[in-house]
Legacy VTK file of the C-alpha trace (Angstrom):
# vtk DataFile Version 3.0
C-alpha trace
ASCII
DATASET POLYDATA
POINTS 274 float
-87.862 -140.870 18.711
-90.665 -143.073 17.270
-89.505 -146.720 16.923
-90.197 -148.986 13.994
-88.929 -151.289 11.355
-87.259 -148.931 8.620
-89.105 -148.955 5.298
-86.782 -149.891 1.893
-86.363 -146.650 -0.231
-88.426 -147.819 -3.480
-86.433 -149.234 -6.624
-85.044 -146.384 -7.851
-85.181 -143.973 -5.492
-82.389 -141.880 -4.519
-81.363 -140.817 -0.811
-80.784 -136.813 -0.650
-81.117 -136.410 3.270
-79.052 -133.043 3.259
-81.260 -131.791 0.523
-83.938 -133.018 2.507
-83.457 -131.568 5.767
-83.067 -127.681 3.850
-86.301 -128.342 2.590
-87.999 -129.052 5.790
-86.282 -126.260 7.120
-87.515 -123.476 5.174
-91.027 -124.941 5.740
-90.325 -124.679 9.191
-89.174 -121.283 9.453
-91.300 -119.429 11.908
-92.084 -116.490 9.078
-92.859 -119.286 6.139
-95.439 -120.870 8.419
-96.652 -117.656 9.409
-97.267 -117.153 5.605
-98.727 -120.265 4.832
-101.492 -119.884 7.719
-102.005 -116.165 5.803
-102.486 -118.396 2.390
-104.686 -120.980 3.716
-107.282 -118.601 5.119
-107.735 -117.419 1.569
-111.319 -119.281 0.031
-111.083 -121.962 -2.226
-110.549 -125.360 -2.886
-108.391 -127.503 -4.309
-105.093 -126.099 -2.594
-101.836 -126.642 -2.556
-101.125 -129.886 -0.282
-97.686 -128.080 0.699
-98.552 -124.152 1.313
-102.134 -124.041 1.381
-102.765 -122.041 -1.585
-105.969 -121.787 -3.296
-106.408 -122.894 -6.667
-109.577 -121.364 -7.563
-111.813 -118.661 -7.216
-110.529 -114.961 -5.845
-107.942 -116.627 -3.907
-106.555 -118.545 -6.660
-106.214 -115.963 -8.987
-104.992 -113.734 -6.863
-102.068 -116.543 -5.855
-101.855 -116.839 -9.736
-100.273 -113.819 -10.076
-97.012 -114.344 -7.888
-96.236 -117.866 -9.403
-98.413 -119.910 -7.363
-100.345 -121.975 -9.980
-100.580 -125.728 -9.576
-97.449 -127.569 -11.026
-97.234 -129.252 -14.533
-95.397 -132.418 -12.909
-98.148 -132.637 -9.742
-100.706 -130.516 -9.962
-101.545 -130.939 -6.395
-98.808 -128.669 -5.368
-98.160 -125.343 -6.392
-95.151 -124.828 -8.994
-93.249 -122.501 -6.119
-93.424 -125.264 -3.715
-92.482 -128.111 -6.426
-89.769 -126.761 -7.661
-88.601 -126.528 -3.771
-88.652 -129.819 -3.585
-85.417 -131.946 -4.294
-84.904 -135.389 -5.810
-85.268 -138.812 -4.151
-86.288 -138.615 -0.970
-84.665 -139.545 3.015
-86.060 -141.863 5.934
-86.987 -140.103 8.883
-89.438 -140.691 11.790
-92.991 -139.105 10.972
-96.544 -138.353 12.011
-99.894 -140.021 9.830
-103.112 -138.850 9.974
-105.848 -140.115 8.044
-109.565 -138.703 8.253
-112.231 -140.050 6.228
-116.085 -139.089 5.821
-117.882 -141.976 7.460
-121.263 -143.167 5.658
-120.142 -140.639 2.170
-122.055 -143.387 -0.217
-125.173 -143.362 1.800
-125.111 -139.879 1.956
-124.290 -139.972 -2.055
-127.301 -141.451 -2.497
-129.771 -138.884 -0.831
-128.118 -135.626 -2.005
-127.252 -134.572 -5.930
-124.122 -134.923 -6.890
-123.277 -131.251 -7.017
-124.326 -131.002 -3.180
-122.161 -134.013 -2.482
-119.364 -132.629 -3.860
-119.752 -128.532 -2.169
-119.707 -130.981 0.976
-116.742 -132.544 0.695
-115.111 -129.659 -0.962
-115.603 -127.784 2.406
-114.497 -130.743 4.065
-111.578 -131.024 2.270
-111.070 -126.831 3.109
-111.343 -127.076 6.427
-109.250 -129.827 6.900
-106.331 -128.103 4.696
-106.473 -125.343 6.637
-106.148 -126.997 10.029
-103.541 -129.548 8.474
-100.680 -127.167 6.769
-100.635 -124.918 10.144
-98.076 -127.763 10.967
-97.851 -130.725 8.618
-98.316 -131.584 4.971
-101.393 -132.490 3.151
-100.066 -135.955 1.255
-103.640 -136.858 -0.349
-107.313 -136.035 -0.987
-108.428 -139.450 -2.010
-112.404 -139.549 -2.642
-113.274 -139.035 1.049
-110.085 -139.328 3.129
-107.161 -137.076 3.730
-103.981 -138.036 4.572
-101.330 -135.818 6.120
-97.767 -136.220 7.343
-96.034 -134.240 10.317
-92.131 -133.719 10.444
-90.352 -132.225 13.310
-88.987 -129.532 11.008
-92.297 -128.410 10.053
-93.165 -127.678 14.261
-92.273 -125.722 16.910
-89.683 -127.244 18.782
-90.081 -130.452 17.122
-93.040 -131.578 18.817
-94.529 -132.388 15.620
-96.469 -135.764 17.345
-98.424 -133.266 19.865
-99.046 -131.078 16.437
-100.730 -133.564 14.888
-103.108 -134.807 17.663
-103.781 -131.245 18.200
-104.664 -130.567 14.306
-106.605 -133.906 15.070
-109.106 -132.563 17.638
-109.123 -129.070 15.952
-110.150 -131.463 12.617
-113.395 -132.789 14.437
-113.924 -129.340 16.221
-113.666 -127.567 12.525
-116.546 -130.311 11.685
-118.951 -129.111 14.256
-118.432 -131.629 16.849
-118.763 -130.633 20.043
-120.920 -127.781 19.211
-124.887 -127.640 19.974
-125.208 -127.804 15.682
-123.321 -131.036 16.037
-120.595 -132.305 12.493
-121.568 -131.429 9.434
-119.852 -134.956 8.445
-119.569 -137.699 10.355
-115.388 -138.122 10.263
-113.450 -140.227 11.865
-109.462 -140.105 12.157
-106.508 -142.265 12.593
-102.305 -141.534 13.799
-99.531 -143.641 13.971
-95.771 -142.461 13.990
-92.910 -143.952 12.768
-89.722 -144.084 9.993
-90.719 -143.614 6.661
-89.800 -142.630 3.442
-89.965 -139.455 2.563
-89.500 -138.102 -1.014
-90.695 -137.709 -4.531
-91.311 -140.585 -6.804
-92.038 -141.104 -10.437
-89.827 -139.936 -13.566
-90.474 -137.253 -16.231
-93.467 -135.037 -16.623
-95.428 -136.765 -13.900
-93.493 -136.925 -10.319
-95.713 -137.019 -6.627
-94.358 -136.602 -2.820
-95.346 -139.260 -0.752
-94.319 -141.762 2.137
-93.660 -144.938 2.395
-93.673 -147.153 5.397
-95.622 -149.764 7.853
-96.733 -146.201 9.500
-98.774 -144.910 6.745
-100.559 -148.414 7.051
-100.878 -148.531 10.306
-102.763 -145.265 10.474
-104.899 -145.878 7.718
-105.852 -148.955 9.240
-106.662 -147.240 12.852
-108.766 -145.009 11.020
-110.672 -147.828 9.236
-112.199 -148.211 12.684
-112.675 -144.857 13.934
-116.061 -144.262 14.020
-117.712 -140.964 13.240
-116.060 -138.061 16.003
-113.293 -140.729 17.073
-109.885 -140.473 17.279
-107.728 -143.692 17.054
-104.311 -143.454 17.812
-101.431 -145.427 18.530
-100.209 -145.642 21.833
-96.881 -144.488 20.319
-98.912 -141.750 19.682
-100.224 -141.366 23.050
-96.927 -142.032 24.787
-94.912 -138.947 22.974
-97.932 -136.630 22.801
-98.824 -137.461 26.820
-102.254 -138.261 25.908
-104.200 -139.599 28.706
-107.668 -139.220 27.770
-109.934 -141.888 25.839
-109.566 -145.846 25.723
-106.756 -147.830 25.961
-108.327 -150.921 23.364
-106.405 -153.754 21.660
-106.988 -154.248 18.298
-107.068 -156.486 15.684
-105.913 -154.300 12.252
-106.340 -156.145 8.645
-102.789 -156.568 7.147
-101.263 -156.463 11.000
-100.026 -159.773 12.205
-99.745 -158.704 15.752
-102.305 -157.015 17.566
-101.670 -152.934 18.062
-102.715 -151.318 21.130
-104.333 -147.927 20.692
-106.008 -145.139 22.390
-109.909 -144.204 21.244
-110.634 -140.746 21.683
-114.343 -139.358 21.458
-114.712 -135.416 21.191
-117.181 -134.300 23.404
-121.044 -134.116 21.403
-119.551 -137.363 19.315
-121.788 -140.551 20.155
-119.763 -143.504 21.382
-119.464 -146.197 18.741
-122.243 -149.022 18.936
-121.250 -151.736 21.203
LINES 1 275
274 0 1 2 3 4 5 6 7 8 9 10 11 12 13 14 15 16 17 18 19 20 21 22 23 24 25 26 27 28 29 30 31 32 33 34 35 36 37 38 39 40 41 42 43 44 45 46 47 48 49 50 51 52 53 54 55 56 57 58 59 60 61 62 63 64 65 66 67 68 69 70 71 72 73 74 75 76 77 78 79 80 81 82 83 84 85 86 87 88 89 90 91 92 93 94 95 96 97 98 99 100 101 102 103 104 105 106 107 108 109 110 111 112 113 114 115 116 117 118 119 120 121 122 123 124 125 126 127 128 129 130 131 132 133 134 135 136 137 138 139 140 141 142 143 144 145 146 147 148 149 150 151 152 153 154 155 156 157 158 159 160 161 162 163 164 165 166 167 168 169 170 171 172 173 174 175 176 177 178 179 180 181 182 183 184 185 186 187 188 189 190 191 192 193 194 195 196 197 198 199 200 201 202 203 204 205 206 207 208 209 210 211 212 213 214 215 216 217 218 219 220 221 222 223 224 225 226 227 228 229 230 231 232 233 234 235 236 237 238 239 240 241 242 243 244 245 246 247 248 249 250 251 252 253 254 255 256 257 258 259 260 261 262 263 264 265 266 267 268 269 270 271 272 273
């Protein structure tokens, strides 16, 4: 089991482990996840950050008509999967990834908008596609994606080799290693660790998130990814047996100690600049 300091619940929040645990479950289920690759090959973007579904165009309204339309309280999930989702939230160990366009405001500034965004719109596709065969999509912030692996969600629990697979099938997705080369330049970052899992927020307006030093810690290793690299923690490394790439020490903003990592380059990525 990943090792770490465990994170406070936030004020307010309730614990509902049992709850919890069912949810993960049924996500888990060999036929649901069968399903939800199924959904997620469907075109269209935005999707649902839990099953995949699309939101628009032939595959959203086709989704529309079994229930499937985006949720009133977060309309990043569909309403099936909100309602699914119980109260307050539990701490249990997790998988991060992060992946972020590298250079996106240069790039803003030599394409029109409408361009820019059909680019990241496929970006953010592809990457739901690869990410919800196993995990969660948590966030589609600007240019970065974050998503969260549970051992529920993965065959025998081996969510942590899940997730640095879905990492290298990320980059792969992008073009790298092809003879077209990425499409994007992206770079991506993993840590594991305890977290908070759960919904917060009252009312109309509620959103499923985690909490923790781990979600930091990965968004910090990808803060220095460069374009085709995979950072990861050697916590990472350790439970996935990961023995390619660089073992580096590293000096993280909003770390006080330094964290050891692995950098991995998929093959037709250039090595960062010395």
């Amino acid at each position: 089991m990943a090792r770490g300091r465990t994170p406070p619940r936030p004020d307010g929040a309730q614990a509902n482990a049992e709850e919890w645990e069912r949810f993960f479950e049924y996500f888990g289920h060999a036929s649901v996840r069968r399903g939800i690759r199924l959904i997620s090959s469907l075109p269209a973007a935005p999707r649902c950050e839990a099953c995949g579904n699309p939101f628009a165009g032939f595959g959203g309204w086709l989704m529309r008509r079994v229930g499937k339309s985006p949720s009133r309280k977060n309309p990043r999930w569909c309403q099936l999967c909100f309602e699914k989702a119980p109260g307050g939230g539990v701490t249990l160990p997790i998988g991060v990834l992060f992946a972020d366009v590298r250079g996106s405001t240069a790039l803003a500034e030599t394409v029109p908008p409408d361009e820019m965004v059909a680019a990241l719109n496929r970006f953010y596709s592809k990457l739901t596609q690869v990410i919800v065969r196993h995990g969660i999509v948590d966030k589609l912030i600007g240019d970065e994606v974050m998503g969260l692996y549970f051992a529920p969600l993965t065959r025998d629990g081996r969510y942590v080799n899940s997730m640095v697979s879905d990492a290298r099938a990320i980059l792969r997705a992008q073009g790298y290693g092809t003879a077209e080369g990425p499409q994007l330049k992206v770079g991506i970052g993993l840590d594991v660790g305890p977290a908070y899992v759960g919904i917060v927020g009252e009312g109309e307006i509620r959103d499923f998130t985690a909490i923790g030093d781990v979600v930091n810690t990965a968004a910090r290793l990808q803060a220095v990814a460069a374009g085709g690299e995979i950072v990861m923690s050697e916590r990472v490394a350790g439970l996935a047996g990961v023995q390619d790439g660089e073992v580096v020490t590293l000096t993280l903003k909003g770390k006080a100690e330094p964290v050891v990592a692995r950098r991995i380059t998929v093959d037709g990525a250039a090595p960062p600049a010395p």
